[in-house]
C-alpha positions in Angstrom: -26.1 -4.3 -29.8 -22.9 -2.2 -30.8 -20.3 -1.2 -29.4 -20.4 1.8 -27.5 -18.2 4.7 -25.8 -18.6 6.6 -22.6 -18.3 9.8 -22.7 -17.8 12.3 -20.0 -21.4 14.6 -19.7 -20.4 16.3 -15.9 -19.1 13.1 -14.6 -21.5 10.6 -15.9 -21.5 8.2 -18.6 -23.3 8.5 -21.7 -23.4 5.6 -24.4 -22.3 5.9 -28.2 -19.9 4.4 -30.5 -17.1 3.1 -29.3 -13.7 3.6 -31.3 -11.4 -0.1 -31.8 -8.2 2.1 -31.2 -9.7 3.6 -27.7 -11.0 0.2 -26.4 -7.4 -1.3 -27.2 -6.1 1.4 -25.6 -8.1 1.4 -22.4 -7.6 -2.7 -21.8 -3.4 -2.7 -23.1 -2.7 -0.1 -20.3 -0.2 2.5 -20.6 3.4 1.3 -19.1 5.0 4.7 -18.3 2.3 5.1 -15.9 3.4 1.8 -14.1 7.1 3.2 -14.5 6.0 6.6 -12.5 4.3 4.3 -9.7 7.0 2.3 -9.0 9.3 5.3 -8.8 6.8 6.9 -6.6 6.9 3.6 -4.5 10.5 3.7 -4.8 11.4 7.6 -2.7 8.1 7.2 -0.9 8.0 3.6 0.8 12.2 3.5 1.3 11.7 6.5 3.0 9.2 5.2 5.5 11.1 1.8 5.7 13.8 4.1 7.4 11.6 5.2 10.4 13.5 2.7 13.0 16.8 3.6 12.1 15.5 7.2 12.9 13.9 6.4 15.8 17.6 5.4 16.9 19.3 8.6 16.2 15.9 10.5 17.0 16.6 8.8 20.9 19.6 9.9 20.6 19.2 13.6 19.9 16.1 14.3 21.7 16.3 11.9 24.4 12.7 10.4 23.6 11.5 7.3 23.8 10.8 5.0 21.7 6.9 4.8 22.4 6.9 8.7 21.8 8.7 8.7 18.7 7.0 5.9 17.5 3.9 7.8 16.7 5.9 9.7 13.5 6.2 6.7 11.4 2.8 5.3 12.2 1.1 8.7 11.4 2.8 8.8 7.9 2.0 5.2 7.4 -1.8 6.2 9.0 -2.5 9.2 6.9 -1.0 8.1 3.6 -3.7 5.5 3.5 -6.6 7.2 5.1 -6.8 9.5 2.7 -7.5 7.0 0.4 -11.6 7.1 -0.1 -10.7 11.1 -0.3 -9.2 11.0 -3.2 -12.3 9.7 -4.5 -14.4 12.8 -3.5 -11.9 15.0 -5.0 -11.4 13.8 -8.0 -14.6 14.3 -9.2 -13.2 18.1 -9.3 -9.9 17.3 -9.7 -7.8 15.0 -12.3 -6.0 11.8 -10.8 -2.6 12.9 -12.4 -3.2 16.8 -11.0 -3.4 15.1 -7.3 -0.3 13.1 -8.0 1.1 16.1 -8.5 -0.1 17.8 -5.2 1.0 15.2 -3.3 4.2 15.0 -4.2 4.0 18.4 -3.1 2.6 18.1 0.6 5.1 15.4 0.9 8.5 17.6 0.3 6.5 20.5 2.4 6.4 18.0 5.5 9.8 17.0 5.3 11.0 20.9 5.0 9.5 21.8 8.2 11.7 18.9 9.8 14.6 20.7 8.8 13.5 23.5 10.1 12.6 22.0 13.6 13.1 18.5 14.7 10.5 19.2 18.2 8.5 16.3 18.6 5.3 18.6 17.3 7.0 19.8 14.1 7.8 16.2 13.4 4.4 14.6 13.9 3.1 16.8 11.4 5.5 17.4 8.7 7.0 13.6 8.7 3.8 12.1 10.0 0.8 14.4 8.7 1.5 15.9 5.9 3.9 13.7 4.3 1.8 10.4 5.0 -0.9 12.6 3.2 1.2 14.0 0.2 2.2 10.2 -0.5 -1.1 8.5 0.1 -2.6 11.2 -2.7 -0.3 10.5 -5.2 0.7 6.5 -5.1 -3.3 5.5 -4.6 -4.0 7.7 -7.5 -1.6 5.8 -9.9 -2.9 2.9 -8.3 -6.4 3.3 -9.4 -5.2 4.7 -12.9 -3.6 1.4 -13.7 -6.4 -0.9 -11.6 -8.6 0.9 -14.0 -6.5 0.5 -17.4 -5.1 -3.0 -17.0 -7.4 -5.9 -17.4 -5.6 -9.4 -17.6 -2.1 -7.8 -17.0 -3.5 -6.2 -13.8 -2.2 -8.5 -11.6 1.5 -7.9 -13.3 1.1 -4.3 -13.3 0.5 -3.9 -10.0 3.2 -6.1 -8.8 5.6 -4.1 -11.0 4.6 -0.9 -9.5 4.4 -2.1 -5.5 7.8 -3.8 -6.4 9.2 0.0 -5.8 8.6 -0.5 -2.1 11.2 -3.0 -2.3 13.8 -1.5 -4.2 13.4 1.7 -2.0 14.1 -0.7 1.4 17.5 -1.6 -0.3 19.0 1.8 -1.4 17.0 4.0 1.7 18.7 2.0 4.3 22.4 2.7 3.4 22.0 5.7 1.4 20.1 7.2 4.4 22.7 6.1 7.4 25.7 7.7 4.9 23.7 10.8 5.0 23.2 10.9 8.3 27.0 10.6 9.1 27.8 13.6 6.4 25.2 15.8 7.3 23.1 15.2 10.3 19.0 14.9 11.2 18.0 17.9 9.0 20.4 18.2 5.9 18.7 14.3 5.9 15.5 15.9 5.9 16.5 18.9 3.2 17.5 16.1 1.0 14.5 14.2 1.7 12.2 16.9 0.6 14.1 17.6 -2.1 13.3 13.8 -2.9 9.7 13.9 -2.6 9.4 16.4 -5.7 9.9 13.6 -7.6 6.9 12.6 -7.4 5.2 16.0 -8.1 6.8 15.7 -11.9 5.5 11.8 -11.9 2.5 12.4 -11.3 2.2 14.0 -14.8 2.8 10.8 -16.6 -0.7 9.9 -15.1 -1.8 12.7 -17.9 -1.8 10.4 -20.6 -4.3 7.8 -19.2 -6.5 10.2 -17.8 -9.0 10.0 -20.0 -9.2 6.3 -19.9 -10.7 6.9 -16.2 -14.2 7.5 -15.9 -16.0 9.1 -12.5 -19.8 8.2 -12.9 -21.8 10.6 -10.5 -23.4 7.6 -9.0 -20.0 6.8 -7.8 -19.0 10.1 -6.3 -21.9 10.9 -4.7 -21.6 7.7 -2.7 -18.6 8.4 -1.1 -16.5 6.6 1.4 -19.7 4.4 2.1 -21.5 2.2 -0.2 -25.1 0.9 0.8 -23.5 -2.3 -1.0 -20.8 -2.4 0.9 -21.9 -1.8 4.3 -24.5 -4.6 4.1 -22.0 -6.9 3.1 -20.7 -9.6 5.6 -18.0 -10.8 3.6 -16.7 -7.3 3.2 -16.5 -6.6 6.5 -14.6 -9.9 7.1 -12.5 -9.1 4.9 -11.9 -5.4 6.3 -11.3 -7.1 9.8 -8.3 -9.4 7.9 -6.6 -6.2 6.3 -6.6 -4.5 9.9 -5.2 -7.2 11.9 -2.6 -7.6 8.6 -1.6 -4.5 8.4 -1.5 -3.9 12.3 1.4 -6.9 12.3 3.1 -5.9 8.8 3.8 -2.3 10.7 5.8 -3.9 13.6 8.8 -5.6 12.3 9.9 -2.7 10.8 10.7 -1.1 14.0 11.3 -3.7 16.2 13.4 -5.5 14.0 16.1 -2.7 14.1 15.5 -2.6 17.6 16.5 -6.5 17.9 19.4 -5.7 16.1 20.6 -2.8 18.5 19.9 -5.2 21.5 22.4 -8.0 19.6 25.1 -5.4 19.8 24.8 -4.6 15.8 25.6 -1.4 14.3 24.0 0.8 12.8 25.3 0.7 9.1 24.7 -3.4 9.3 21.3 -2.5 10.9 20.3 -1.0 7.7 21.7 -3.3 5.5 18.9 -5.5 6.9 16.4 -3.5 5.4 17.5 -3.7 2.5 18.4 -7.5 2.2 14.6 -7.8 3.2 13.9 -5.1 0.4 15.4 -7.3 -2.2 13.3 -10.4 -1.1 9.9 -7.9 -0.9 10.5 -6.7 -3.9 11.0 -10.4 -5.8 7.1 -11.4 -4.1 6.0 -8.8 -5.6 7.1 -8.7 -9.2 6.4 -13.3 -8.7 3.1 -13.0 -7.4 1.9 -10.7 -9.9 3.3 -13.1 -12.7 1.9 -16.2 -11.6 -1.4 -14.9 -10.1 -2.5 -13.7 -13.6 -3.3 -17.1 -14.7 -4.2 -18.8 -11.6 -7.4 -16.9 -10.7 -9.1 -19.6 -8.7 -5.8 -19.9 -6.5 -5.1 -16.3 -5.4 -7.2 -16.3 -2.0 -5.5 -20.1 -0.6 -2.0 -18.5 -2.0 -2.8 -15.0 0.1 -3.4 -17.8 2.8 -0.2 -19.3 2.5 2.0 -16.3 2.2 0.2 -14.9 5.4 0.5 -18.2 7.5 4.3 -18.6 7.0 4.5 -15.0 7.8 3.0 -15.4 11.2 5.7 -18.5 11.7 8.5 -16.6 10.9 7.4 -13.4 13.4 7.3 -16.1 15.9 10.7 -17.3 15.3 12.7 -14.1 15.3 12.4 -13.7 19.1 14.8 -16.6 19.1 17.8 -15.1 16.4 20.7 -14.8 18.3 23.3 -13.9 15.1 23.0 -11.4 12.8 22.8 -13.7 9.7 19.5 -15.9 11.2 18.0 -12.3 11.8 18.8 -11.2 8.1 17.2 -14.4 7.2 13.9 -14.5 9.1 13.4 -10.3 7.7 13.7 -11.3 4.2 11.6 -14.2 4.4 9.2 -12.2 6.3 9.5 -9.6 3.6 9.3 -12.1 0.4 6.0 -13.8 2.1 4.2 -10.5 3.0 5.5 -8.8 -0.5 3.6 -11.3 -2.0 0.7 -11.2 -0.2 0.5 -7.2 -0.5 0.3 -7.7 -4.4 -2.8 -9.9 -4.2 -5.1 -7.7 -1.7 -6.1 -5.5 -4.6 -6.6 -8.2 -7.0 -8.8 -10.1 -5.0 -10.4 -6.8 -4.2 -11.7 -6.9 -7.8 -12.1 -10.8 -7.9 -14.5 -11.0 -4.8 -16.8 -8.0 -5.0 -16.1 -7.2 -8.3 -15.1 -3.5 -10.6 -18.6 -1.6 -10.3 -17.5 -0.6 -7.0 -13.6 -0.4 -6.9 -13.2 2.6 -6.2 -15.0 2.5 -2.7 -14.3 -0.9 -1.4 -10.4 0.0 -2.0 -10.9 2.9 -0.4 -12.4 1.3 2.4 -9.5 -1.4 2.5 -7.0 1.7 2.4 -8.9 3.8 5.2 -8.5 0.2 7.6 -4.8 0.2 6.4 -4.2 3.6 7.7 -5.9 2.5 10.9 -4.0 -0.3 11.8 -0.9 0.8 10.3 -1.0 3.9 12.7 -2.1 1.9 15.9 0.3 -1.1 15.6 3.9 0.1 16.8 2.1 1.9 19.6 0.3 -0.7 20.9 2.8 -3.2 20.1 4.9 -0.6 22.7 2.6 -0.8 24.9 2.4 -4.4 25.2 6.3 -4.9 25.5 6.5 -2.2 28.3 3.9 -4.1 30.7 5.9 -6.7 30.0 9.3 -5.7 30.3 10.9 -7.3 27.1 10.5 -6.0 23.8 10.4 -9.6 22.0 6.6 -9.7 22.9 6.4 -7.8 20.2 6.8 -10.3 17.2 4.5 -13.0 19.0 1.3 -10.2 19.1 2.3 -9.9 15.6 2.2 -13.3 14.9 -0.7 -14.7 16.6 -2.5 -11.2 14.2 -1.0 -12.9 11.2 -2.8 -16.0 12.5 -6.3 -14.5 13.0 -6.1 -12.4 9.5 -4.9 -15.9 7.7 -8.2 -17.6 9.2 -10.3 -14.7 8.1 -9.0 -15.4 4.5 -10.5 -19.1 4.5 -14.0 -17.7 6.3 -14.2 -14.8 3.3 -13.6 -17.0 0.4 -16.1 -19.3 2.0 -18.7 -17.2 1.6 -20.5 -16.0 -0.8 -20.7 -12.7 -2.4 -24.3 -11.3 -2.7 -25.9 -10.3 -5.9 -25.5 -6.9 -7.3 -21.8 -6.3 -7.0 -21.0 -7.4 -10.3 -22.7 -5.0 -11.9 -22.5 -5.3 -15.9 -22.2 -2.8 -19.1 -21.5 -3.6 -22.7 -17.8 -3.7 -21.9 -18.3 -7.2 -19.4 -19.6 -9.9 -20.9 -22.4 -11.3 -18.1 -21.5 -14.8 -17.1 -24.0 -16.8 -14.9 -20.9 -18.4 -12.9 -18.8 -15.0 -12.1 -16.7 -16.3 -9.0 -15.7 -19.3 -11.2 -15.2 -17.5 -14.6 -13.6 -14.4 -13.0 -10.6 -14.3 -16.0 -13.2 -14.6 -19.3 -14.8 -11.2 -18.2 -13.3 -8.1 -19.6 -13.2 -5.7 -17.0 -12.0 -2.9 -19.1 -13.9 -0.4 -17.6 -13.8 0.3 -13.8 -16.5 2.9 -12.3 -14.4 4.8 -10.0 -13.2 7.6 -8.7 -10.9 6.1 -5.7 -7.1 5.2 -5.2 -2.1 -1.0 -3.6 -0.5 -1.8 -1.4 3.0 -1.6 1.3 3.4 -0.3 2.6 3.6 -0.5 2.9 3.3 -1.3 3.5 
């Protein structure tokens, strides 16, 4: 049989020839698109790896706690990734790089109304709400563009992009505390939206690869839940591993400032810890997503490893009594979990597959959002029955333990038939889990939106 071309007939794909130049085009990727995630990584994720320096001066001016105030950071962090198997739906109406665009938009909107007011309300919605929203939209939409037009340099491309979390936690954290000194809460926040208009005119880079993405109807009509999905074990082990993951990765980010306030640190060296752990996140990334290309067979023990060690080091940090052991145990933190963050969407594809990417991302995303947004809270909770905020990093630990064991019990078992669904651009292999890197993958049945935040 020939090669053949999918065409878009109101969302569905229809089969002719197939041009050489387009199917070189779809599996080489387009770069610039990669370049405008990783800036979009870059304002969006060193913004919210700022939240507990905020929460410091937020105390400060509004005499809140930290409990209270806790709830804007883990809204942003909640809504920018449950609005991932949204983006889905709407993109069957609405280009990817169009809601780039819009988000970029709702962002700077949500930090103009905290310029405007810094009440506790105003707050929750426009740095929680709406700019968790605006940034979910547009980074998950460059993240499915290139999941969808990188085959064998996925791994790489996605590391490469995510690696923008990390370089935003080392500029954000002094940049943001000289701003603060020079022009308070909300010229922080003017600048801020100001910022977040960035990635409005980035998300027009997605233009060019638009086409490459295809939104069969089969795919859109299904939604935010897959019959496939939802009758898979293994899926929902591995959804219970990116909850309690993501419910630990949200806490040191907060309490780790706070540990720093209780040594007697200041402020500006407070946020020069963020960004010595933003160098070291950044480095997994961009590592990861070099070696992992070639070791296919490895990824899940190596997402083991990298969660394991983590758990070790959130128990440790209780113990730092200098400011250079706490700058130490961050970074490692960060280089372990920066790693790990890169391979979650590359296994995505690995264990269940590209026919449903779209929605079992989603899914992943929507569980991120959930435990992102309920793990400072509780975490508070916890450490204010018990009178000492170091509980804190052993809950998150002993959930880094739990999600690592999950990892072993998900690989174990085995995926059921069906989600490796083939066309004439994947060549059908008897042996998929074993042969995952000779199957081109060039064409990904989406629509849907990795990875820090951010986690």
């Amino acid at each position: 049989m020939g090669k053949k071309e999918f065409e878009k007939d109101d969302g569905e794909c229809s089969e002719t020839q197939k041009p050489k130049d387009v199917d070189k085009e779809v599996r080489d990727g387009n770069w610039l698109v990669v370049v405008a995630g990783f800036v979009m990584y870059f304002c969006s994720s060193g913004i919210s790896s700022v939240f507990g320096l905020l929460y410091i001066e937020l105390e400060r001016e509004t005499g809140s706690e930290i409990l209270t105030l806790s709830w804007i950071g883990s809204l942003f962090i909640g809504f920018s990734l449950d609005s991932a198997p949204f983006v889905g739906i709407i993109a069957r109406y609405w280009s990817y790089w169009s809601l780039a665009v819009v988000g970029g938009l709702l962002s700077s909107i949500g930090y103009f109304l905290g310029f405007i007011s810094t009440s506790l309300p105003v707050l929750y919605l426009g740095l929680g709400v709406l700019s968790g929203l605006g940034f979910g939209i547009s980074t998950f939409a460059t993240v499915v563009v290139i999941g969808h037009t990188f085959t064998r340099r996925r791994p790489l491309a996605l590391g490469v992009c995510t690696a923008g979390v990390g370089a935003g936690m080392i500029v954000f954290p002094p940049v943001y505390t000289l701003l603060l000194e020079m022009y308070g809460l909300r010229g922080l926040f003017l600048i801020t939206a100001g910022l977040f208009l960035n990635n409005a005119v980035l998300g027009i880079f997605l233009r060019s690869s638009q086409r490459d993405v295809q939104q069969p109807t089969q795919t859109v009509m299904e939604g935010i839940i897959n019959p496939k999905l939802v009758k898979s074990g293994k899926f929902a082990i591995f959804l219970l591993f990116n909850f309690l993951y993501i419910f630990a990765f949200s806490v040191p980010f907060t309490y780790i400032p706070l540990r720093a306030t209780e040594l007697g640190i200041s402020l500006p060296l407070t946020a020069l810890l963020v960004s010595i752990s933003g160098v070291t996140s950044m480095t997994g990334r961009v590592l990861i997503g070099m070696i992992a290309g070639n070791l296919p067979r490895a990824r899940p023990w190596l997402l083991l490893l990298f969660i394991s060690l983590s758990g070790i080091v959130m128990n440790v940090v209780p113990f730092a009594q200098s400011y250079v052991t706490l700058a130490f145990l961050g970074a490692v933190f960060m280089l372990f979990t920066g790693a790990a963050n890169s391979l979650v969407p590359v296994l995505v594809v690995d264990m269940f597959g590209t026919d449903l990417l779209a929605c079992s991302l989603g899914l992943i995303y929507f569980i991120y959002g959930i435990g992102s947004m309920l793990g400072v809270p509780v975490v508070a909770l916890v450490c204010e029955a018990a009178g000492d905020n170091q509980w804190a990093f052993h809950v998150a630990g002993f959930c880094l333990y739990v999600s690592s064991a999950l990892v072993v019990v998900c690989n174990r078992m085995k995926t059921p038939e069906g989600f490796f669904q083939t066309n004439d651009n994947v060549k059908k292999i008897p042996d998929v889990e074993s042969n995952m890197e000779a199957i081109d993958i060039s064409v990904i049945d989406l629509p849907e939106p990795v990875g820090t935040p951010a986690a």
